[in-house]
N, C-alpha and C positions, 0 to 999 in steps of 0.2 A: 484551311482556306485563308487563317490570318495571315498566317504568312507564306505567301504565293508564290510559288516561282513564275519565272518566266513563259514558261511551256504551261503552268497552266491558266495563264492570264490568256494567252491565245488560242489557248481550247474553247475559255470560257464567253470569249470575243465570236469566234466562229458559229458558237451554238447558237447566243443570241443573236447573229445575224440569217442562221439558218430557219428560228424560229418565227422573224420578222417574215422573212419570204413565205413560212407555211401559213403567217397572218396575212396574207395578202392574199395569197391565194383563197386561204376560206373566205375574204370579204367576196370575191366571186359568185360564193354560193349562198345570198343571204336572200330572207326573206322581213317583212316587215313586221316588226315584236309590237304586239299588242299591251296596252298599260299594267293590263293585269301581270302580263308574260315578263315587263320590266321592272315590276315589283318583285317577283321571284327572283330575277337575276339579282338584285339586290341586295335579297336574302341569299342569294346561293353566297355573295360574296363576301356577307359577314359570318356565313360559317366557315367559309375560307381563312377567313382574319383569325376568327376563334381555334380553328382546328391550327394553326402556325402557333398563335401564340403561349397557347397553353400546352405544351406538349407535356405526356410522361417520364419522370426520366426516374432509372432505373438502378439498383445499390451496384450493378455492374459498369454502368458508366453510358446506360444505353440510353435514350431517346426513343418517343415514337410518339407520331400525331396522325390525326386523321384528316391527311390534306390530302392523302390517295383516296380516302372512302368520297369526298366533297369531287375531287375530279373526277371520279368514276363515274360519280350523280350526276355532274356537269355534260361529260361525252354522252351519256343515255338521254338529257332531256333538252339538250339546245342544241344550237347550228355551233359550227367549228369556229367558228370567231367568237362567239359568246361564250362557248367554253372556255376559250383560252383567255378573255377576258376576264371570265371569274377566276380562273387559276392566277393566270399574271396582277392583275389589280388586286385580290385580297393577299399574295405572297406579296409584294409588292410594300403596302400598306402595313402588315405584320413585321416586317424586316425594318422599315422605318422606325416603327416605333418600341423597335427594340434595337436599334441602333448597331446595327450590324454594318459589317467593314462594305462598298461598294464593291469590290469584286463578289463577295457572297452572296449580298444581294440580288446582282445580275444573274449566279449561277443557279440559285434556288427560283427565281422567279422565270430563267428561260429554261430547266426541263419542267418542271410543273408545269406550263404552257404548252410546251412539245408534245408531254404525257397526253393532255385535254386536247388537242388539236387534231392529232395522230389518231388518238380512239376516235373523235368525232368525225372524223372524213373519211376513218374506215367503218364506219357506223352506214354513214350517208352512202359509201359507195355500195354498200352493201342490202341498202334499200330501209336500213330501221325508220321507224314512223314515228320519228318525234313527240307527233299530237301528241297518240295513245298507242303505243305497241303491243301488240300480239303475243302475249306470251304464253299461250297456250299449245303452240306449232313447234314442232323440233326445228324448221327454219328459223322460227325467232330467237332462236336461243343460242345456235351458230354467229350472229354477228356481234353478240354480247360475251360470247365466249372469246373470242377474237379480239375483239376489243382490250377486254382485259386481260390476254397475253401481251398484246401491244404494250396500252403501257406497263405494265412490271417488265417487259423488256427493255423499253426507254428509260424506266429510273434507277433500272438496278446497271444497266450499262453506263448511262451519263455519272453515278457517282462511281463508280467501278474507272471512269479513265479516270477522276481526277484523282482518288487516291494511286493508280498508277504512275500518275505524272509524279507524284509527288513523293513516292518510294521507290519507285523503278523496279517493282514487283509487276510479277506478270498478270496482262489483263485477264488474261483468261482465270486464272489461279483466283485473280481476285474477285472475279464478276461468278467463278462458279461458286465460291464459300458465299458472300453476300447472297445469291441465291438459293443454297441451302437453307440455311438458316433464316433469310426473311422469309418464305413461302407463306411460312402460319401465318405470321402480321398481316401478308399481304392478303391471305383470302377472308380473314377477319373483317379486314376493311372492307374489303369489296362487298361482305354479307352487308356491314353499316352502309355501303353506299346504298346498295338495293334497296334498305329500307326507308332510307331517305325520299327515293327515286317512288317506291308504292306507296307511302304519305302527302308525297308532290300531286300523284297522279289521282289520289282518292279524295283530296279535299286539299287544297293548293293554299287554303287560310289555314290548314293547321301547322303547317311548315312553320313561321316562325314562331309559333308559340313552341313549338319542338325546339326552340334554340334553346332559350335561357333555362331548363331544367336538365339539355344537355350540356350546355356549359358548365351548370352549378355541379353537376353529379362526375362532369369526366375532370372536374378544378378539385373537386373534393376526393376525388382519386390523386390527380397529382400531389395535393395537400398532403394526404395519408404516406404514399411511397415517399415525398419528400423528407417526413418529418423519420420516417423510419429510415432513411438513406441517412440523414443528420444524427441520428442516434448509432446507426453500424459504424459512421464515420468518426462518434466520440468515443465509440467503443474498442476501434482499431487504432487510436490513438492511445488510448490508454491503453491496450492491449501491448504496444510495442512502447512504451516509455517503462512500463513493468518489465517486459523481455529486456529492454535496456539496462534498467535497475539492474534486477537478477543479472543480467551476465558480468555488471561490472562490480559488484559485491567482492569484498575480499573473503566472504565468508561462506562457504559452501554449505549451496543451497542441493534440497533433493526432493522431488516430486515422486510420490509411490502412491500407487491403488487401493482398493480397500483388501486385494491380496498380499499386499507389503511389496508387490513388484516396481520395480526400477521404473519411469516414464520419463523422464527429465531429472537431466544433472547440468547445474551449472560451470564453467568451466575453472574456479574455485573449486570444487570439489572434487573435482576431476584433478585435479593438480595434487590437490591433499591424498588421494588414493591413490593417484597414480594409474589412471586409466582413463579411455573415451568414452564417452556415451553411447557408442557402438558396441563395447565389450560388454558393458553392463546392462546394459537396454533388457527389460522385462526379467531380470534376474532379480532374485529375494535380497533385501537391500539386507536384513538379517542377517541372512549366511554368509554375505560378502563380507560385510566389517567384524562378523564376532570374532572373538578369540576366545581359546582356551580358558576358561575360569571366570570370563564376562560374560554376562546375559545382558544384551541390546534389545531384546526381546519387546520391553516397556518400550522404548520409542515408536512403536508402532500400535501395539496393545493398547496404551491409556488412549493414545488421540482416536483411535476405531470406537470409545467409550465417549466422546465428548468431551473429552479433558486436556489438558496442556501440560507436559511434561517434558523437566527443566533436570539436569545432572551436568555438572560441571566437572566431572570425573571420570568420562567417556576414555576407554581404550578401542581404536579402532585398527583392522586390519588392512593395509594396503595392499593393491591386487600383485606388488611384487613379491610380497612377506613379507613387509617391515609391519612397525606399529608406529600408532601417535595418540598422542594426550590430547583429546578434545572435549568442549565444554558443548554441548547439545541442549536444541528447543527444538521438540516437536510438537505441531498441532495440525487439531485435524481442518483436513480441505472439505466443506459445505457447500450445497447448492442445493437452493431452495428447500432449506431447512435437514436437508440431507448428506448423512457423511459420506462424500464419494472418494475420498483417497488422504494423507500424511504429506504434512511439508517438514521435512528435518531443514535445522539451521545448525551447524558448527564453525565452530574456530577452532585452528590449530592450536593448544597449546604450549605441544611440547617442548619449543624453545621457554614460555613462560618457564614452564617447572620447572627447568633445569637451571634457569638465572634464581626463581627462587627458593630452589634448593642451595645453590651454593653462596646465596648472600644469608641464608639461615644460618649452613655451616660458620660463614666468615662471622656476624655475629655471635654465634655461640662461643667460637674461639674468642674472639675480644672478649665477653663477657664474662667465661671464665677466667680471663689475665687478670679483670679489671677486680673481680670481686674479693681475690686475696690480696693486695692494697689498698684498694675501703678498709678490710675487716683493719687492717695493720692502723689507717689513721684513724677510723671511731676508736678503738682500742687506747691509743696512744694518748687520741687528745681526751677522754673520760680520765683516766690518770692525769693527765695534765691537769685535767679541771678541778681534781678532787687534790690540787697542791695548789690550785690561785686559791682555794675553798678557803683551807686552812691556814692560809696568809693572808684571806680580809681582801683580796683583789677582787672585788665582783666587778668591774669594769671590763677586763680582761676573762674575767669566766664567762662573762657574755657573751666575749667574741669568741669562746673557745665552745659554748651553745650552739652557735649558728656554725661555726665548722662541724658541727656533729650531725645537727638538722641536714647538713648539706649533702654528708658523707652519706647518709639514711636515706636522702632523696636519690643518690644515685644508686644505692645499692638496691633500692625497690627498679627501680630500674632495669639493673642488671638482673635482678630476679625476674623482670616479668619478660626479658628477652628471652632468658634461658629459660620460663616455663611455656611460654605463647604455644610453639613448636608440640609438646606434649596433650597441653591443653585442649589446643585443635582435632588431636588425634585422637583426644578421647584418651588415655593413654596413661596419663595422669593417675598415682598412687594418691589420695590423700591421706592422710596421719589421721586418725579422728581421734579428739580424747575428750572427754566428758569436762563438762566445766561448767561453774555455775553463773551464769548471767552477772547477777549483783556484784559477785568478786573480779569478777576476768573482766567483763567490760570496764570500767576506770583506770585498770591497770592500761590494759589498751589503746585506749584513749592518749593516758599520758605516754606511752611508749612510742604510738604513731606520731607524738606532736613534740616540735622544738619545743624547749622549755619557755622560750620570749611569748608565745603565743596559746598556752595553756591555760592563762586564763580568759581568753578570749572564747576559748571553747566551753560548753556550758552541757552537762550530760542530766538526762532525765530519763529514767528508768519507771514506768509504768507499772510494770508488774514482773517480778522474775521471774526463772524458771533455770532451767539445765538441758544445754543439749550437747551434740554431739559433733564438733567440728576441726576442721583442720585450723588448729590455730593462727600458726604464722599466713597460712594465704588469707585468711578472712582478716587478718591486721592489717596485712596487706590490701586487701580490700577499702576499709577501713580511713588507712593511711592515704590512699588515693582519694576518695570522695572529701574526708579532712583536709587534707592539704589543696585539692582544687580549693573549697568554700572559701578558706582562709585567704587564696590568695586571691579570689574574684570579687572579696567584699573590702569595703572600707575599713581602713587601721581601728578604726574606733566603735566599730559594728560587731557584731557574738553571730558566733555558731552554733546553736542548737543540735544538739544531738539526742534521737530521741528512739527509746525501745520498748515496744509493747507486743505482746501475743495477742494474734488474732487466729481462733480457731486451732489450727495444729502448726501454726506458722510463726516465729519471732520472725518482726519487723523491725528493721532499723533506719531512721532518716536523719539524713544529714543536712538543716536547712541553714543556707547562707542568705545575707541582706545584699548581691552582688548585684548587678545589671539583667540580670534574667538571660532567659535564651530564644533565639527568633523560635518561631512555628516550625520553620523550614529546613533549621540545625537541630530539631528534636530529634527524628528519624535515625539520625547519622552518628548522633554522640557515642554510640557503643561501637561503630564499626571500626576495623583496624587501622591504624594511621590516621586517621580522621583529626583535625585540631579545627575546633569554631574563632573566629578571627574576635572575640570577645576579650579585652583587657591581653596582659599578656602571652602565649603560648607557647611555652617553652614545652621541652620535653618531645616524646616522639609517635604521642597521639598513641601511646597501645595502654595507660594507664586502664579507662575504662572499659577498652575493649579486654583486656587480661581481664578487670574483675567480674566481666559478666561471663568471663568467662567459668572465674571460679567459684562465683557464687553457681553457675548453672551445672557444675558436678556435682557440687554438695544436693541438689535437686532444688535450688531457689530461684527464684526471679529477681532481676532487677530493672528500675525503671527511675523515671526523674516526669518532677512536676513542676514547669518552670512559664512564667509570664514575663515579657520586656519590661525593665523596671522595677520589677518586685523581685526578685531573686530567684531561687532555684531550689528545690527538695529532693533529691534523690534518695532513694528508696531502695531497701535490698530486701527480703524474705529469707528465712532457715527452715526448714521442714524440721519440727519439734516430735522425734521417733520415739522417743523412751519417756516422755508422760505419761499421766493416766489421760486419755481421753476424757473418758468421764471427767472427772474433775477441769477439765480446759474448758469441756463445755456449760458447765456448770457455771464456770466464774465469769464468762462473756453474756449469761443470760443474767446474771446480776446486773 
């Protein structure tokens, strides 16, 4: 109705000219209202007001008020101009002050008028008895019957043309579905009107006390379906910003049952497999990706347990035959406290693997170029050095120090490229040979460290022992955690190096006086590539992450304990295999 066309601005001009003449003509048929009898009209017209303003409305988009049960009451117990008075004056008054457009106005307040006018003159011509009607006679019951097909054929036809006018759908089409479908509303009301109509007629003062606990009780109706129309509405809001999410995710998504069947695949995943949500629809998401010699099985197993399970090494089958490298999260889908189905999340990785398989290759090959001329200038220049030695040049054997420091820094280097690759894989031989704490560590110490900077280094050994380790990688270990501390602390500040058995375990900590490390760079200092933006950071971030790596096949841990300000203690552990127990434990309880 806001926005009206033409055709139906002169429908809605015509009605209300039609309904002026049927008010005219009931003033013909009036009789004189007594004070008591204009009290009620009053009241009839503030339930009128009430029953417009407050309507229901419904999580479908529907509306409904009880301004047919008030007209119904209206044609049953006045003359046809009071009727229509109450219908036109409380419609009227409720569109006011809800500020509705002037042609709606007119078109709501002239059939609600029509409705009231129409029943009440076929009422009167029909003989009903205003006073007090008879409703104990099957004649009395015929002009009430009547009645109320009048009007529900007056409101469902007056709103039936104007949606015609204003879709140019057929009136018939349209006036029969609004008729199916209102019927129930409409004999609901009519029951509400009647009992308006036998409360009017048994005691005329309890009428309006009947308003205001029907207003409160049919407001707190509205209240209720509103506040639940407002939540379906946040609900579908969220419901499609999620659909939206998911479909625009580059990472495929997949919705399965607690039978592991197919329900939803995002179009991501669909792309990775190579197939539609049609083909796979309630298919075992299991059988469709496994392959030969992979069990995918877990993706669905652990989340059916309440658990989250993560494999970054997923082989999956596409529905052409191919395969891909994917990294997988599944967890399980809940509602209300119950698992009812698996959400998988992957990415492709198989481009990954294959860039980082062949930038492994490429560094392996540099690194083995690089390592037989290291070995050729540390070689070279130790001879060199050992002939400034013997000439009194310490000046020059300085500088011929720091080219060896340097040769040594790149060739741990080149070591931990060429072992990362193995390491990872688990794959790794170590060398193990027995040695004894007290002897081998000093040696080590001085080996891992230029000579400029040896005695800045400061070793303390607790208590010895003998175990069983790969030597050069734990140097190498060693060499890493030294040479960080050295270079993150001040020229004129010491390195503590310190080694003590705890239980079955030799510990060793490396503590430097440097700037310490955020809270937030703890986490990450072992992961691969990783460099904290701390003084300077040279190098290619896998120092730490190789040694954790190779203290953790030897079966050790390592770890750092570091504050802003106060420096840094990294810490490694050895599993001590060939002591006497007894005896370890004995000298800790000392």
């Amino acid at each position: 109705m806001k926005d009206s066309s033409r055709a139906v601005r002169i429908y809605v001009f015509i009605l209300a000219a039609l309904v002026c003449c049927l008010f005219l003509i009931s003033l013909t048929h009036t009789n004189s209202i007594s004070y008591e009898r204009f009290i009620l009209i009053l009241t009839f017209i503030v339930f009128m007001i009430a029953a417009c303003l407050f309507p229901l409305e419904f999580a479908a988009g529907t509306r409904a008020t009880l301004d047919t049960s008030v007209i119904f009451a209206s044609a049953l117990m006045f003359q046809p101009y009071v009727a229509m008075i109450i219908a036109g004056a409380g419609s009227v008054i409720a569109q006011l002050l809800t500020r509705r457009p002037f042609i709606q106005t007119i078109f709501n307040a002239s059939q609600r008028m029509l409705q009231a006018g129409c029943g009440a003159l076929l009422l009167m011509a029909l003989g009903w008895d205003y006073l007090r009607p008879e409703l104990g006679t099957l004649y009395s019951w015929i002009p009430l019957v009547l009645a109320a097909i009048a009007i529900f054929l007056i409101n469902t036809l007056a709103v039936s043309m104007v949606v015609a006018l204003q879709t140019s759908k057929s009136l018939v089409r349209i006036w029969t579905e609004r008729a199916r479908f209102g019927i129930l509303e409409y004999i609901s009301q009519l029951a509400i009107g009647a009992l308006i109509v036998v409360v009017a007629y048994s005691n005329k003062w309890a009428l309006p006390l009947l308003l205001l606990p029907a207003i409160a009780v049919y407001r707190a109706l509205a209240h209720h379906v509103e506040a639940r129309q407002i939540t379906q509405r946040a609900l579908d809001q969220q419901r499609t910003m999620t659909d939206v999410m998911v479909t625009s995710l580059a990472e495929g998504i997949c919705a399965l049952d607690k039978e592991g069947y197919i329900t939803f695949m995002n179009p991501a995943a669909c792309q990775m497999l190579r197939c539609t949500l049609d083909e796979v629809r309630n298919k075992s998401f299991v059988e469709l990706v496994s392959v030969e010699g992979h069990d995918n099985s877990l993706l669905v197993n652990v989340p059916l347990e309440g658990k989250i399970y993560r494999n970054d090494d997923c082989t999956f089958r596409t529905l052409d035959g191919g395969t891909i490298q994917v990294a997988c999260t599944s967890s399980p889908i809940t509602l209300d406290g119950r698992i009812i189905g698996v959400i998988v999340a992957f990415r492709d990785m198989t481009e990954f693997r294959r860039l980082e398989q062949a930038r492994e290759e490429y560094l392996s090959l540099i690194s083995h170029d690089l390592r037989t001329p290291l070995s050729v200038v540390i070689g070279h220049s130790q001879i060199l050095k050992t002939l400034l030695r013997e000439k009194g040049l310490e000046r020059e054997e300085r500088n011929v120090d720091a080219i060896i420091g340097g040769g040594r820094q790149l060739t741990r280097m080149v070591e931990n490229l060429l072992d990362r690759a193995s390491l990872e894989a688990g794959a790794v031989k170590l060398k193990l040979q027995r040695v004894d704490l007290e002897s081998w560590l000093p040696d080590a110490i001085e080996r891992v460290t230029v000579p400029a900077n040896r005695s800045r280094v400061h070793l303390v050994i607790e208590r010895g022992c003998t175990l069983d380790v790969d030597v050069d990688r734990i140097e190498r270990v060693l060499g890493n955690l030294v040479t960080n501390a050295l270079k993150y602390s001040a020229p004129e500040t010491d390195v503590i190096v310190r080694a003590k058995v705890s239980s079955n375990n030799l510990i060793i900590s490396v503590k430097d006086q440097g700037p310490g490390i955020k809270p937030e760079d703890v986490p990450k200092l072992f992961q691969k590539y990783y460099r904290t933006n701390r003084g300077r950071n040279e190098g290619l971030g896998l120092g730490l992450y190789i040694s954790r790596l190779i203290v953790e096949a030897h079966g050790g841990h390592i770890w750092v304990e570091s504050e802003p300000s106060k420096g840094s203690t990294f810490s490694f552990s050895l599993p001590i295999h060939n002591l006497d127990r007894e005896t370890i434990q004995a000298d800790n309880n000392k």
